[in-house]
C-alpha positions in Angstrom: -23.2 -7.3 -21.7 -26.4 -5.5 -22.4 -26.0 -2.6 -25.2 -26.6 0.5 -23.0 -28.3 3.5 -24.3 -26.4 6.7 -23.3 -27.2 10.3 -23.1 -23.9 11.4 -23.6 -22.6 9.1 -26.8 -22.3 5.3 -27.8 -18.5 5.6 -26.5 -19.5 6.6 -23.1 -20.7 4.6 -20.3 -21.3 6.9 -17.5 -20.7 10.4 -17.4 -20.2 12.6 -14.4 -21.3 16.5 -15.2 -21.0 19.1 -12.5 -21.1 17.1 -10.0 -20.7 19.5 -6.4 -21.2 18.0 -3.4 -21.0 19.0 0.8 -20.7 17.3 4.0 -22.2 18.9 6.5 -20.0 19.0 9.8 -19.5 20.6 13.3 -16.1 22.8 11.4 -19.0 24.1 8.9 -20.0 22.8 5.5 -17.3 21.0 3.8 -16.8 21.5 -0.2 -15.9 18.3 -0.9 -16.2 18.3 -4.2 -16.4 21.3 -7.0 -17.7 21.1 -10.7 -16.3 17.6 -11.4 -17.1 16.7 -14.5 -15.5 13.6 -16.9 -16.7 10.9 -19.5 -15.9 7.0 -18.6 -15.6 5.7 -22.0 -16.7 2.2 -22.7 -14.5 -1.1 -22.4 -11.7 1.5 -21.2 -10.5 1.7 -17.6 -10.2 4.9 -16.1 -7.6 5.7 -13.1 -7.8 8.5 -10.8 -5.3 9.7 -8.6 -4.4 12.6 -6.2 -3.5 13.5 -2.4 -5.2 11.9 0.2 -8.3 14.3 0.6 -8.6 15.3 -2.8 -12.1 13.4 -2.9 -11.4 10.7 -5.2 -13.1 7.8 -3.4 -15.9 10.2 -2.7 -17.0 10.3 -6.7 -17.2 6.7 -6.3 -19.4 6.6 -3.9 -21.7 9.5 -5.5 -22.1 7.1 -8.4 -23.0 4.1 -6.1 -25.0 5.9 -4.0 -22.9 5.3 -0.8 -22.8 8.4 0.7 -22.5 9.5 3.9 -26.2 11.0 5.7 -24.4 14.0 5.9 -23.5 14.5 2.2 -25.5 17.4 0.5 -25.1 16.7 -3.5 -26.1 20.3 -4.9 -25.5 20.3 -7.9 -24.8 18.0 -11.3 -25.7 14.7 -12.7 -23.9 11.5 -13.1 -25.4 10.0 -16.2 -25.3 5.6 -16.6 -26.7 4.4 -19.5 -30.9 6.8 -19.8 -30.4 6.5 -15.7 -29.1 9.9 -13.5 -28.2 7.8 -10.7 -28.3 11.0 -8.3 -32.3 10.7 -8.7 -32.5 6.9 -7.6 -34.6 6.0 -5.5 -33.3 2.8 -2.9 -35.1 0.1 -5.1 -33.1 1.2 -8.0 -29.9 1.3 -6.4 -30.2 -1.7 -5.1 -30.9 -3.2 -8.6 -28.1 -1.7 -10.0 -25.1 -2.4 -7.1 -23.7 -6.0 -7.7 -25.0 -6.7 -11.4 -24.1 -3.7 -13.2 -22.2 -1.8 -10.9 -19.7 -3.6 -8.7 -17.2 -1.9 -5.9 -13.5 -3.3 -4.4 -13.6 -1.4 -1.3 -10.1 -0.2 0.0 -10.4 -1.7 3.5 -11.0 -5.5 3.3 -11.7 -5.6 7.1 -14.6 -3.3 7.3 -16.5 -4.3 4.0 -16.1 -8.4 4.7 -18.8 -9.6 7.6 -15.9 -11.2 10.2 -19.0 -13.7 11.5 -19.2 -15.1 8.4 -17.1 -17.6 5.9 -16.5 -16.7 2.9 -18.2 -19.6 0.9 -21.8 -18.0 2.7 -21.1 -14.3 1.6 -20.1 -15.1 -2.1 -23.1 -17.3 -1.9 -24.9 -14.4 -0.9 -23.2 -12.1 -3.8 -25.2 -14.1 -5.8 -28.6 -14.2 -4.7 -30.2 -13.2 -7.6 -28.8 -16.2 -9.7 -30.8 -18.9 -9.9 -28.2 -21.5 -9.1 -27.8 -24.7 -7.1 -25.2 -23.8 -3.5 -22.9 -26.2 -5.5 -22.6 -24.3 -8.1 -22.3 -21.3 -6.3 -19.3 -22.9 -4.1 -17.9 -23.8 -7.7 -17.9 -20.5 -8.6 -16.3 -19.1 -5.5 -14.0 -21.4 -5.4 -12.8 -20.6 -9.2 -12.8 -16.8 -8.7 -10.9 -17.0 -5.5 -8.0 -19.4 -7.4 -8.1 -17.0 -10.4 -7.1 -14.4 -7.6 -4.2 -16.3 -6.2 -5.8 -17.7 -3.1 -3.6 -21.2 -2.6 -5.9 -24.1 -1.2 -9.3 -22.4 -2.8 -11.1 -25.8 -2.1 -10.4 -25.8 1.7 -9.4 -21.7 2.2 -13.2 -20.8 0.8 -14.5 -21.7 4.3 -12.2 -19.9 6.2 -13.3 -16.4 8.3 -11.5 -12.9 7.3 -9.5 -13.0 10.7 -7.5 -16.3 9.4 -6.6 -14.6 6.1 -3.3 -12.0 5.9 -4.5 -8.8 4.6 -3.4 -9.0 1.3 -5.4 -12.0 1.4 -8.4 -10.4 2.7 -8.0 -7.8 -0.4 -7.9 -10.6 -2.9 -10.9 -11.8 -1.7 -12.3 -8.8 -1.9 -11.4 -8.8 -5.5 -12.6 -12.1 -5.7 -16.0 -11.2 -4.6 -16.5 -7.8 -7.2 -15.8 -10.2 -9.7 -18.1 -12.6 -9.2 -21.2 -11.4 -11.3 -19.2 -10.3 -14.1 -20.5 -6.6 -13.7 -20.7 -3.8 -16.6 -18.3 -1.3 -14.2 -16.4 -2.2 -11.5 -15.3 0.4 -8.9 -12.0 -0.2 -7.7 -11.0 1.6 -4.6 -7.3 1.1 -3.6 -7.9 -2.5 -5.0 -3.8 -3.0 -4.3 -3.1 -0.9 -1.5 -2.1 -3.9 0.4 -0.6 -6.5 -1.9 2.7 -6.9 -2.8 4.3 -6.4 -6.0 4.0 -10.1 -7.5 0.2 -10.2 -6.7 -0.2 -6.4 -7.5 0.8 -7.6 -11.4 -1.3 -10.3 -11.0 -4.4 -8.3 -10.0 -3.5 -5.5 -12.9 -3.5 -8.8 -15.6 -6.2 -10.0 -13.9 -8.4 -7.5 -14.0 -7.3 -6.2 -17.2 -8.3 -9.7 -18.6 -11.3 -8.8 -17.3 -11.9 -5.7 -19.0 -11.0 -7.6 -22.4 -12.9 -10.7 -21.7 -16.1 -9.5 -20.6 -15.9 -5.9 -22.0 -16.3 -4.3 -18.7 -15.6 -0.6 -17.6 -13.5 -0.3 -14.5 -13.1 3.1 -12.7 -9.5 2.4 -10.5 -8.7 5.2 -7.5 -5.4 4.7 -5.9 -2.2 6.8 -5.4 0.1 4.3 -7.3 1.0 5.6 -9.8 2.7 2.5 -11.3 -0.7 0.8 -11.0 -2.3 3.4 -13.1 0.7 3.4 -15.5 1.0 -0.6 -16.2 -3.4 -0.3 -15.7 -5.5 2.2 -17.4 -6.4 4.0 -20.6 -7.7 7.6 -19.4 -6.4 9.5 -16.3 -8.3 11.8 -14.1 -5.6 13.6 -11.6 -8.1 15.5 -8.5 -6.9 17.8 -6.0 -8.6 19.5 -3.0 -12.6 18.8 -4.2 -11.5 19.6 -8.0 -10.5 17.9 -11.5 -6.9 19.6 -12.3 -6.0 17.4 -15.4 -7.6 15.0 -18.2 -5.9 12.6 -20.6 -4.8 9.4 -21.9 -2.5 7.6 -20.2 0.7 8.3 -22.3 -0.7 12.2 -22.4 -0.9 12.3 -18.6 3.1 10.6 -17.9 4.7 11.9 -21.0 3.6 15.4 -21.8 1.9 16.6 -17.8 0.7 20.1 -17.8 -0.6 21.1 -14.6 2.2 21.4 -11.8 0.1 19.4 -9.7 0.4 16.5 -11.7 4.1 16.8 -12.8 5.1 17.3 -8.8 3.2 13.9 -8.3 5.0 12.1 -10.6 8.4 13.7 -9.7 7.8 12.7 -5.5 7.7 8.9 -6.9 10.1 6.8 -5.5 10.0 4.3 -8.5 10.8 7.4 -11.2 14.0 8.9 -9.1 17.4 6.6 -10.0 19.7 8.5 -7.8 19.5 6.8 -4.0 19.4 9.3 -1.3 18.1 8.9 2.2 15.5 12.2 1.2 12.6 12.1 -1.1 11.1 15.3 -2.8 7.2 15.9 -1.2 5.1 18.5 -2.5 5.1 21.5 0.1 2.5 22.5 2.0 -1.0 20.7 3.0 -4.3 20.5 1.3 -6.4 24.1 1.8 -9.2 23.6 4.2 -12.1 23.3 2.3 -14.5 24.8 4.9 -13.3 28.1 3.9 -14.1 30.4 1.1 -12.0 29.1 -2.0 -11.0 31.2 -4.9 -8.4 31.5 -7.6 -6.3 28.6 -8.0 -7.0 25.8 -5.7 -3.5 24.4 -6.1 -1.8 28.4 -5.7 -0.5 28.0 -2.0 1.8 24.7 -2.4 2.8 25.9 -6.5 5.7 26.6 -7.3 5.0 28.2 -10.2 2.5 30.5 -8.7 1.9 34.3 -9.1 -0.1 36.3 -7.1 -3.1 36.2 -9.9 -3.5 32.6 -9.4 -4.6 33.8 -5.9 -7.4 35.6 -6.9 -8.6 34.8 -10.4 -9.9 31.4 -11.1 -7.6 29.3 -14.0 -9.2 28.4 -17.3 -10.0 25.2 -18.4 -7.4 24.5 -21.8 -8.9 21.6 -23.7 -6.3 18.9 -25.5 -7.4 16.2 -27.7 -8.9 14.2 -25.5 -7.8 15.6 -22.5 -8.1 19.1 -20.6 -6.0 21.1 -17.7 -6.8 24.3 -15.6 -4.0 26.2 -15.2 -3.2 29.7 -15.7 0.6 29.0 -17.2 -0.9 27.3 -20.4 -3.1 30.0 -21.8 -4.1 34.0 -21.6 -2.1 36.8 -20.5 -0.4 35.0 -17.7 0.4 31.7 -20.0 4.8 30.7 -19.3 5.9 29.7 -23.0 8.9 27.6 -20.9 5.7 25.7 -19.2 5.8 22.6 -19.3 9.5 22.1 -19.1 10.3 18.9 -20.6 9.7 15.5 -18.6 13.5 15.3 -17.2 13.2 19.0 -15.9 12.7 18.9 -12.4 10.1 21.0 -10.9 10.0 20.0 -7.5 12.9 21.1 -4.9 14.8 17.9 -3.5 15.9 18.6 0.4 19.0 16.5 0.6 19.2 17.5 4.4 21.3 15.6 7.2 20.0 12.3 6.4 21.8 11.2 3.9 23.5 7.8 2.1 25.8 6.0 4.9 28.0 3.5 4.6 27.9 0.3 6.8 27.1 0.1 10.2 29.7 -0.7 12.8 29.7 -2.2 16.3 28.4 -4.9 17.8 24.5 -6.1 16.4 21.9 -4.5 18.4 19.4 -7.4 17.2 20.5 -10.5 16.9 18.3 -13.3 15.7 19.6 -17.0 14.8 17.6 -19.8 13.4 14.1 -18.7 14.7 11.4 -20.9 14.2 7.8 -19.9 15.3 5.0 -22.3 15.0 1.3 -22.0 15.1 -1.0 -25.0 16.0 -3.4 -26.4 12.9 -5.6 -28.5 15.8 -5.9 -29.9 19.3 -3.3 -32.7 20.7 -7.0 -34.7 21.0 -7.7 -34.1 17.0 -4.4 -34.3 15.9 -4.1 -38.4 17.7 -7.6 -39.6 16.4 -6.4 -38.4 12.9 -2.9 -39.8 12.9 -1.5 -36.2 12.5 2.1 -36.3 13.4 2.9 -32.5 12.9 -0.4 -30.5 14.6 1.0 -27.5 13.5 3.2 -25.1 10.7 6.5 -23.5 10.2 4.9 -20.2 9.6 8.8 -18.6 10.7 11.4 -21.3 9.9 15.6 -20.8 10.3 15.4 -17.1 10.3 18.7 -15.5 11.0 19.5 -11.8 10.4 21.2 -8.7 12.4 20.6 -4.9 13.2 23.2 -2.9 14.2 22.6 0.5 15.7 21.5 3.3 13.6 20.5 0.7 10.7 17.8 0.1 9.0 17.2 -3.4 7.8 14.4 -4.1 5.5 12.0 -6.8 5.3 10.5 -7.9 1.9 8.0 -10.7 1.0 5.0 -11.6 -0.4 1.5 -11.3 2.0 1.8 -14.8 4.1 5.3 -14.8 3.8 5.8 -14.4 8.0 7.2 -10.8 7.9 5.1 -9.3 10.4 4.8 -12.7 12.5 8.9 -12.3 12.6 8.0 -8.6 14.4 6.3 -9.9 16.4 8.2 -12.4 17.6 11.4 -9.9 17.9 8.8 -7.9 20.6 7.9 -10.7 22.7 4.2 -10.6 20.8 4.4 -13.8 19.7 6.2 -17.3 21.3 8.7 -18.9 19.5 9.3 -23.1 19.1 13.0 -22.4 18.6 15.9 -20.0 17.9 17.5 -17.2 20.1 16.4 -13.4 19.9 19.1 -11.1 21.6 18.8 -7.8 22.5 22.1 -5.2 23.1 23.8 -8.8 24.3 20.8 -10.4 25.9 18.6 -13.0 25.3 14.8 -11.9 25.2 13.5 -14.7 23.4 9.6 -15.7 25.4 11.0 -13.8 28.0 8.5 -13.4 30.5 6.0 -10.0 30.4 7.1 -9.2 33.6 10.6 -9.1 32.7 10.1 -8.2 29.5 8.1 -4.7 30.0 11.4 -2.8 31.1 12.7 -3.4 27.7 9.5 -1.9 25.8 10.9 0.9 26.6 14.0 0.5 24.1 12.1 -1.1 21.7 9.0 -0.5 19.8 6.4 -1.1 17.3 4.7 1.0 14.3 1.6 -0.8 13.5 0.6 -1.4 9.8 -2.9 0.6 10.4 -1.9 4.0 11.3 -6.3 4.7 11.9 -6.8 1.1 13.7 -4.0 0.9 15.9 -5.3 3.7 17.7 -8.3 4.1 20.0 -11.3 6.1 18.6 -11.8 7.1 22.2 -8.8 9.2 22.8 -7.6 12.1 22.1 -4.4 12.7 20.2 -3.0 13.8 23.3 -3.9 11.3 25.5 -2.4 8.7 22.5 0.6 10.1 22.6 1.0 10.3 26.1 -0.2 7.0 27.1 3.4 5.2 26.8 4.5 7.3 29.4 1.3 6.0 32.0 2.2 2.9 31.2 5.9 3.3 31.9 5.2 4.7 34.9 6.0 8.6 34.2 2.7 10.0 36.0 5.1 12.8 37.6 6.0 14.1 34.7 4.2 16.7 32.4 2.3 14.8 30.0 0.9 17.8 28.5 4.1 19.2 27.8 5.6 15.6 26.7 2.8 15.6 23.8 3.3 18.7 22.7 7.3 17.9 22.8 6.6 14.8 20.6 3.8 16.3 18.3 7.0 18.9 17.6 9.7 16.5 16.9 6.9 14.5 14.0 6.1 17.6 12.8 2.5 17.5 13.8 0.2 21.0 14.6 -0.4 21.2 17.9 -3.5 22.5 17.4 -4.1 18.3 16.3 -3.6 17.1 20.1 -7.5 17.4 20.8 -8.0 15.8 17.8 -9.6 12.1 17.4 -8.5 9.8 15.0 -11.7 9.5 13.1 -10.7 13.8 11.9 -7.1 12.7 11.1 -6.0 12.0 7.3 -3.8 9.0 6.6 -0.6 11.0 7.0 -1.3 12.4 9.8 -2.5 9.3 11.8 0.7 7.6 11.1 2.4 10.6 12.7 0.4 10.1 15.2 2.0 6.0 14.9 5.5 7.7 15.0 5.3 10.0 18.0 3.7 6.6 20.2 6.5 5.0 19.1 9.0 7.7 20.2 7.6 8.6 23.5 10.0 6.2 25.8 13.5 7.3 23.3 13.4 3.6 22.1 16.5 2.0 20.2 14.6 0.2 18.1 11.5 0.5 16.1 9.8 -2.3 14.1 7.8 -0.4 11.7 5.2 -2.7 9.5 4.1 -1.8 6.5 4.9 2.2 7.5 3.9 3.8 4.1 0.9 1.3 3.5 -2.1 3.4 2.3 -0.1 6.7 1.8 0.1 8.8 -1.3 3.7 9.3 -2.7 4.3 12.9 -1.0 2.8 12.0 2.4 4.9 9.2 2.4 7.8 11.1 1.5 7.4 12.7 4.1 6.5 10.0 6.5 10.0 8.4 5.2 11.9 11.6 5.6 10.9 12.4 9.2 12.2 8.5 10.0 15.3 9.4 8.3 15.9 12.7 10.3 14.6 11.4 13.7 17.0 7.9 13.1 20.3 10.4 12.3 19.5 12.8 15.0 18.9 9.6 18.1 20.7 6.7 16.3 17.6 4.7 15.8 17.5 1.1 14.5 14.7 0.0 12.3 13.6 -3.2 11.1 11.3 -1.9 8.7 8.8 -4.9 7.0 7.1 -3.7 3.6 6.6 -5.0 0.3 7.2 -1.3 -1.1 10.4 -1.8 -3.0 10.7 1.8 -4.6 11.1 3.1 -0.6 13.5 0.0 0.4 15.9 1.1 -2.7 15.6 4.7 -0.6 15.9 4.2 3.0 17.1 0.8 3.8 20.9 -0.2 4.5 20.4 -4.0 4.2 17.5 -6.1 3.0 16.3 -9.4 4.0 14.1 -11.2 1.4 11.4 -13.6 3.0 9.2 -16.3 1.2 7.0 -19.0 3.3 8.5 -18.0 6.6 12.3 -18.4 5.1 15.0 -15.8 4.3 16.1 -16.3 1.1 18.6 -14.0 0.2 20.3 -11.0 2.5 22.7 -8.0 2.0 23.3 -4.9 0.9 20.7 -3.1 -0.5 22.3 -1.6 -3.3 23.7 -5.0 -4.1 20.8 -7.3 -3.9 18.9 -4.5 -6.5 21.6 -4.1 -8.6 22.3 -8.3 -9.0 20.2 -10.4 -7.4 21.2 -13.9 -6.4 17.9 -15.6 -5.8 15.4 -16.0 -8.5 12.7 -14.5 -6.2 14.4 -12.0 -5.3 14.8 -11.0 -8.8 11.3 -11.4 -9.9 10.0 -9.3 -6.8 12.7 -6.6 -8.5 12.0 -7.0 -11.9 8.1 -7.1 -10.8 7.6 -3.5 -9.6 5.1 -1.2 -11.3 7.1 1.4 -13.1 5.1 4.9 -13.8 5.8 4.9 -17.4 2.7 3.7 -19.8 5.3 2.5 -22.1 7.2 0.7 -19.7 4.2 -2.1 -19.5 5.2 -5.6 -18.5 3.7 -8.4 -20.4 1.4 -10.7 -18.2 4.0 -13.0 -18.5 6.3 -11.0 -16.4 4.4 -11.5 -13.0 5.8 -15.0 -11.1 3.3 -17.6 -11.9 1.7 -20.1 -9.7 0.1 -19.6 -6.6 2.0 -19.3 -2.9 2.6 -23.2 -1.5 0.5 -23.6 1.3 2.3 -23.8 5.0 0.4 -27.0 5.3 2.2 -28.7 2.3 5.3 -27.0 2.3 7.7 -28.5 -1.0 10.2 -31.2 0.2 12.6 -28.7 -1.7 13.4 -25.7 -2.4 9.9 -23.4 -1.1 10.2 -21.4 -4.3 10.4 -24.4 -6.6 6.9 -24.9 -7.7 6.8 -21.1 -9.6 10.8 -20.7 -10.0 10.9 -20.5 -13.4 14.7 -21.9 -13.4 14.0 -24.3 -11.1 15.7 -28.0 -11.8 15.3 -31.7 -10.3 17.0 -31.1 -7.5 15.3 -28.2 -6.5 12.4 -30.1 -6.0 14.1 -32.9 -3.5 16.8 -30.8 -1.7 16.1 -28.0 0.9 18.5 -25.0 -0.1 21.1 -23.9 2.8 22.1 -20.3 3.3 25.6 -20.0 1.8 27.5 -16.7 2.1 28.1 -15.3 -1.2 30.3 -12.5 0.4 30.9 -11.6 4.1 28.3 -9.3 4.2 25.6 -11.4 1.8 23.8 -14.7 1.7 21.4 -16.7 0.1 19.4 -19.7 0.2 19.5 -21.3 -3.4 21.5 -24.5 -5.1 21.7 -22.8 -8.4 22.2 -18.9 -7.6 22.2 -16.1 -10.6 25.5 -15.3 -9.1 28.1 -17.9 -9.1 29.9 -17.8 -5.8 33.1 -18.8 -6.7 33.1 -16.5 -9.5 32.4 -13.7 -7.2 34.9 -14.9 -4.6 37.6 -15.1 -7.5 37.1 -11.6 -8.7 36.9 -10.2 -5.0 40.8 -12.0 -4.9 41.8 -10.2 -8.2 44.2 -7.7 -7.8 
């Protein structure tokens, strides 16, 4: 790495100053971002975090030079190296993005060409190298094993559409990393990965950092990524910096209410289980309109009516700094900040609250399901001898949902959890297995038959933005069940404003398009679809993907209320195990299309049976800097492909108590007790040890 020659010290990398910035837009000019100023300090990496809307992925793209045509900077200087990169001109921009500057862009989909394989467009990443196409494939190959791609040899060729989307964001990752870049740019780099390759990509590119000295700049609202990740934190809000400091500073000694009532809305920092989570009150200000005073004053709860008016100073510490009124001058609170285990945030424990079991008769039933997809044509498959033209991508899945459960789904990306949804909907055929709905049997049922019963059950998609058409209204999204089903006599009009009501959603929003909603509110949006024929069930995927910890609080909330008020089942699939500890009755652990372990929640966190199940436990990112698993902690190995399942058990090849006969004999689901199983020869609970002490007197 080149020595760079820096305006603002030999410490510092690249330093924003002042930086203020507009978008220009039919509501007026928005002020997108105010006075930001920070150092990124060299061979560090930086996190920052904040509310959807707070402008974080927007400084990233000020220092790329990425902005939108309607983006007015007015006023700073972001400083890399003798270069201010707001006076670039396109040449050198272009000279700087890839080999010096590299991005991980949040949504895989839209930044990967869908025409193209990925062998040609990391070939193309590296255009400038003067390298053979071999050794280019080489290299592509290695980056995209290093990043926990199985079958890298053969997977390198594939398109984006054949990869899972936790796959896709890998090779996204993959592809940043390719030139070995003095600052990578990291937007969301984890959003959708679960928690065994989320540790892998925080040791990865932490290895990075240490290996080739680079600076990486990580956005994202997980706070257990920036935790286990980064040195420095910057915490934004509404267009503005509110906070500074080190890592340990910024979790351990917070001094802006802003940033204490984010890190008291995690699910991952709150041990008591209750179907509510705290969320920070209130929305974002609208930054078209004149701001002054305190940005944050209207959802504070520490604010008084000067905060209203009269800017907050900026109170340096160390290497950190805060703007807030409580810490300093005649309106400073010597009781501010209360210590760490003080709660500042009020908790609404409302009606939705901790349940026992669920009685009655299953509303789902599923038993030994087994959905295929073909690997080639009946033609292909007899010229090459191929036996078996096809994988187990679902394979002897059982599992039940009783009404006014919630049953949730946990795996690893590829594991089948969403293929499973969709096979319980009548998306996707199944080779085997029964699906039975209130009693009857649904399983490839045909459409015809099958559309009277969309109406009892239905589907939250994982994209809350893409699920929904970018020619329709609000309105006309929410009503359009109702067309479909038939209702043209009755008031659509007033049926969307009914359902924008019961999600909690301004009315005002119904002649909205999705392209002016945040992520909260598009998956509101998701919610009210799903509501709009009373359904029974709802198969939510991935319904907190992309959402920062209040937002999803009170995404997760509203399910809660709406499921005590109407008895709604879910069947919720996420690899978000903070919010399953929260919401879920039961869990269901998947790995390579199998359920490995089921029961209680409670249970299955407090002592897990299976050895995955424990690692996916053990392997969530705690919001605690000193809490830091070692790189050894993540599972090792890379997912077994579905085209060479193990003869064994799937999990053999990366269980890390794995014996012989793992490796030989196929694990059947024992019960453990009547309400638990688990598919493992040698379980961390011994079953007759657990059925002997369930005897005891």
């Amino acid at each position: 790495m080149k020595d760079m020659v820096s305006r603002t010290g030999n410490d510092t990398l690249l330093s924003i100053d002042g930086l203020t910035l507009d978008f220009r837009t039919n509501r007026g000019r928005v002020k997108a971002l105010r006075d930001i100023s920070f150092p990124v300090r060299k061979g560090r990496i930086l996190g920052i975090v904040g509310e959807s809307g707070s402008g974080k992925s927007t400084v990233l793209w000020s220092i790329l030079g990425l902005l939108a045509g309607n983006a007015d900077v007015t006023a700073g200087r972001i400083d890399y190296g003798d270069k201010n990169l707001l006076t670039l001109d396109a040449e050198g921009l272009r000279a700087l993005r890839g080999e010096e500057v590299s991005v991980v862009f949040q949504d895989p989909m839209t930044s990967q060409i869908p025409v193209l394989p990925y062998a040609r467009q990391m070939s193309d990443i590296l255009y400038r190298r003067s390298m053979s196409e071999a050794a280019k494939r080489a290299a592509a190959v290695d980056m995209l094993r290093r990043v926990g791609i199985p079958d890298p040899e053969s997977r390198v060729d594939a398109y984006p559409h054949q990869f899972s989307g936790g796959m896709r964001q890998r090779a996204g990752i993959a592809m940043s990393m390719l030139t070995g870049p003095n600052l990578l740019l990291a937007d969301e780099p984890t959003t959708a990965l679960d928690v065994t390759m989320e540790a892998q990509m925080i040791g990865l590119m932490r290895g990075l950092r240490d290996d080739f000295d680079t600076t990486i700049v990580v956005v994202s609202h997980n706070l257990g990524l920036i935790a286990e990740m980064c040195d420095d934190v910057v915490v934004m809000y509404a267009g503005e910096v509110v906070e500074t400091g080190e890592v340990h500073d910024i979790f351990h000694n917070a001094r802006h209410p802003y940033t204490r009532a984010l890190l008291e809305c995690d699910p991952a920092r709150i041990a008591d289980v209750t179907r509510k989570l705290p969320v920070i009150p209130g929305d974002i200000p609208d930054l078209t309109k004149p701001l002054a005073g305190c940005i944050f004053a209207g959802r504070c709860q520490k604010a008084m009516p000067a905060c209203v008016t009269t800017a907050p100073p900026l109170i340096k510490r160390g290497t950190g700094a805060a703007r807030c009124h409580l810490l300093e001058g005649p309106l400073a609170d010597p009781s501010w900040p209360p210590a760490p285990e003080v709660p500042t945030v009020a908790r609404d424990t409302g009606t939705a609250t901790v349940r026992g079991a669920a009685k009655g008769e299953p509303l789902l039933e599923v038993r030994d399901l087994n959905v295929q997809f073909r690997t080639m044509g009946a033609l292909k498959a007899r010229m090459n001898g191929v036996a078996r033209p096809f994988v187990d991508a679902v394979l002897d899945v059982s599992l039940d949902i009783r009404p006014g459960e919630t049953l949730a789904l946990v795996g690893e990306s590829g594991s089948g959890k969403t293929t499973l949804g969709r096979t319980i909907l009548n998306l996707q055929s199944a080779a085997g297995g029964s699906v039975r709905f209130d009693g009857a049997e649904i399983g490839n049922m045909a459409e015809r038959r099958f559309k009277p019963l969309r109406r009892d059950m239905a589907m939250m998609f994982q994209d809350p933005v893409g699920s929904l058409s970018p020619r329709k209204s609000v309105r006309a999204l929410i009503s359009e069940p109702l067309l479909i089903h038939g209702a043209e006599g009755r008031d659509l009009d007033a049926e969307a404003e009914r359902l924008a009501d019961m999600v909690r959603l301004p009315r005002g929003f119904l002649s909205r398009y999705p392209h002016e909603l945040s992520g909260g509110q598009a998956r509101r949006v998701g919610v009210a679809r799903a509501l709009a024929l009373n359904p029974r069930l709802i198969v939510a995927d991935e319904p907190t993907a992309g959402l920062d910890v209040s937002v999803q609080g009170e995404t997760l909330n509203l399910m809660a209320d709406l499921q005590a008020e109407h008895g709604l089942s879910y069947l919720i699939i996420t690899h978000n195990l903070p919010v399953v500890r929260h919401i879920a009755d039961r869990i269901a652990i998947m790995y390579l299309g199998r359920i490995v372990e089921d029961g209680p929640a409670a249970e299955v966190f407090a002592k897990p049976a299976h050895p995955y199940t424990r690692a996916l436990v053990e392997g969530v990112p705690q919001p605690d800097p000193d809490r830091r698993r070692p790189p050894s902690a993540a599972i090792e190995g890379e997912v077994p492909s579905l085209l060479r399942r193990p003869k064994g058990c799937d999990f053999a090849t990366r269980c890390p108590l794995a014996r012989d006969a793992c490796r030989v004999e196929k694990p059947e689901h024992r019960q453990l007790t009547p309400d638990r199983r688990h598919a493992c020869l040698f379980p961390l609970i011994d079953t007759q040890d657990n059925k002997n002490k369930t005897e005891t007197p």
